[in-house]
C-alpha positions, -999 to 999 in steps of 0.1 A, spaced: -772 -740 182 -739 -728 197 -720 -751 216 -700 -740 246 -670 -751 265 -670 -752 305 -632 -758 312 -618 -775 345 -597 -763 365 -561 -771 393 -556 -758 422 -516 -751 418 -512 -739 454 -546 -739 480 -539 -725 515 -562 -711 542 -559 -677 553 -583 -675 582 -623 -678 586 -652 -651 580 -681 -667 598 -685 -703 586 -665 -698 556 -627 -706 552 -605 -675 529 -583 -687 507 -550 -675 488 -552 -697 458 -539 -703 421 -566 -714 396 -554 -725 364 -576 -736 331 -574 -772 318 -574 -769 282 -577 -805 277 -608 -815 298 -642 -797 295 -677 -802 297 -702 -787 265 -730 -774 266 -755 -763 247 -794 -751 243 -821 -776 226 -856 -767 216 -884 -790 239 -920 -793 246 -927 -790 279 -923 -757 301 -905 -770 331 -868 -765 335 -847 -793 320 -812 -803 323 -802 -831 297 -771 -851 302 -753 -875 331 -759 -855 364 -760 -879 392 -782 -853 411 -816 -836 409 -826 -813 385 -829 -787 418 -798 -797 432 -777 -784 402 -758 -755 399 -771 -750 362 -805 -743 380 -793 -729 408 -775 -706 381 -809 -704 365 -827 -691 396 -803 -665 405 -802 -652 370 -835 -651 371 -837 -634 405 -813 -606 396 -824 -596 363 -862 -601 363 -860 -610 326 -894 -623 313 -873 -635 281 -852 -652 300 -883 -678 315 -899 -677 283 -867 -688 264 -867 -718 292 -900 -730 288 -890 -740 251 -856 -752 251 -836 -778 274 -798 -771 284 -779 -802 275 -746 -810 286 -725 -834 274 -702 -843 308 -665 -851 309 -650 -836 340 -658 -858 366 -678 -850 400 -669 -845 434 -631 -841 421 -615 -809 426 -617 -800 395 -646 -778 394 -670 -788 371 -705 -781 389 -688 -747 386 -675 -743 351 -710 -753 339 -727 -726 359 -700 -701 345 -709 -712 314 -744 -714 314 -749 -678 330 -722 -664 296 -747 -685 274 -778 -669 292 -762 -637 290 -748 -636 247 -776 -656 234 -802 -635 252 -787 -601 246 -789 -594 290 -766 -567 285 -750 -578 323 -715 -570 324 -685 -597 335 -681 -581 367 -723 -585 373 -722 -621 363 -699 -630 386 -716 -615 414 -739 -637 404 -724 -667 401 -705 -664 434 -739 -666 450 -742 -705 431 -708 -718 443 -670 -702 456 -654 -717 420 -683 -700 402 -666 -665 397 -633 -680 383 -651 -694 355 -671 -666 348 -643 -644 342 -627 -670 318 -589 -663 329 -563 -690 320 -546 -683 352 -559 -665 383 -548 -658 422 -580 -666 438 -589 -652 472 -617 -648 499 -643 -671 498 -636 -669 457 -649 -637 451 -618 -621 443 -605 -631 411 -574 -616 398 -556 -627 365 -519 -638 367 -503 -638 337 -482 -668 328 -486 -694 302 -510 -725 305 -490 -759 319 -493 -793 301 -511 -812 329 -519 -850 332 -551 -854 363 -557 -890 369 -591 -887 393 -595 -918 416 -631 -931 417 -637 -917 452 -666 -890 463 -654 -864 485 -672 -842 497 -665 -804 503 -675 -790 537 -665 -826 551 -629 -820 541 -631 -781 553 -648 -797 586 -618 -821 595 -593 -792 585 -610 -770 609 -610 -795 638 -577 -805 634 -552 -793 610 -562 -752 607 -530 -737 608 -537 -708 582 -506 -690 565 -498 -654 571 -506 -622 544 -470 -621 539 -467 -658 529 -499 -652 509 -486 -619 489 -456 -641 482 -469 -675 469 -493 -650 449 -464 -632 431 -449 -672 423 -452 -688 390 -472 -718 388 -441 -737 377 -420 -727 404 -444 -734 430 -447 -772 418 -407 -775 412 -404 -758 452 -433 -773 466 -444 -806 478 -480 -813 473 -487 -813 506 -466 -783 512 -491 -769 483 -525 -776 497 -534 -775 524 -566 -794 520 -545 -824 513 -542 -840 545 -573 -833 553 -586 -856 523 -565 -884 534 -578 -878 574 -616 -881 557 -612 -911 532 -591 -939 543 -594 -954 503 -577 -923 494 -542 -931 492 -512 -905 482 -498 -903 447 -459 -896 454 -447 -871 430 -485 -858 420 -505 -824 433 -538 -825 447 -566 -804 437 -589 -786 457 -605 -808 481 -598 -839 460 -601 -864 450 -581 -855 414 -540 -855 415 -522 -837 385 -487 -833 376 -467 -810 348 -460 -832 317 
């Protein structure tokens, strides 16, 4: 069986642009992480439930592989699509770590849904799966489209390429567990200052290595000191960039 790569990803610059009811918009740069991935991969099995083999410190239920599954399943109706999942397992074999920053839940739900989509001949386009996967997770649509590079905006719907070469990137990813909407919660309450359309068009236009040579990391995200107002035992990293909501720092080689 085919095995498939689920890249991670940086967040070169993250800044708020306002709300739209619960959610916090975003002018962002995503950019792929050659170097760190998660495979996966479809296994014949013998029992009809849904299965999800490899180190997931969550439920079955909880994942966004299922969660993936369901809303595949949802949209397309596809009788071939259960049936294919009542005799084979998707195994993972997991390197990007959880609760990081570096989208990995997300990446594998990407990847799943192409899998899903080429080995069963759905016939949905790349615009469709996205759509999809935006309704599993924000970082979903990203992955989906499979761009090296990409300004990021909304609630991660809107996905545009940017075309610049891939950075050599070291991550180091402290062994802490943040969690999202308890980062976005303190930002709300007391840092949410977001940036205006015209600072957003122009960080947008910026190449990723500019922005980290005119940039601090705090400067960059602005999710940052809202990591460190959350988690005490997360200390800075002085001369490193933060991704996402944390807890992963990353710097240009």
């Amino acid at each position: 069986m085919i095995r498939y790569k689920a890249y991670a990803k940086v967040n070169i610059f993250l800044k708020i642009t306002g709300m739209r009811g619960d959610y916090h918009t975003l002018s962002s740069r995503f950019m792929r992480v050659n170097s760190l991935f998660d495979t996966l991969w479809f296994e014949k099995k013998s029992t009809p439930e849904f299965e999800i083999r490899g180190n997931f410190d969550c439920e079955v239920h909880s994942n966004t592989i299922y969660k993936a599954y369901k809303y595949l399943q949802s949209s397309t109706r596809s009788n071939k699509l259960s049936v294919f999942f009542e005799e084979h397992a998707v195994c993972v074999d997991k390197k990007i770590p959880s609760f990081a920053g570096l989208g990995g839940g997300s990446s594998d739900a990407a990847t799943f849904l192409r899998m899903c989509n080429k080995e069963l001949e759905l016939g949905l386009s790349v615009d469709e799966l996205a759509e999809i996967g935006s309704s599993v997770g924000a970082d979903v649509p990203f992955f989906v489209y499979g761009y090296e590079s990409a300004n990021v905006r909304g609630i991660g719907e809107i996905v545009e390429r940017y075309d610049e070469p891939l950075l050599d990137l070291e991550i180091v990813t402290p062994d802490i567990q943040i969690s999202t909407p308890a980062v976005y919660r303190y930002y709300r309450e007391h840092l949410y200052n977001p940036i205006t359309p015209e600072e957003a068009i122009r960080l947008e236009s910026t190449s990723s290595r500019d922005i980290l040579a005119s940039m601090s990391p705090k400067e960059a995200n602005d999710l940052y000191l809202s990591a460190l107002g959350c988690y005490a035992e997360l200390t800075e990293k002085e001369g490193w960039f933060f991704s996402g909501s944390g807890s992963s720092f990353f710097k240009k080689i």
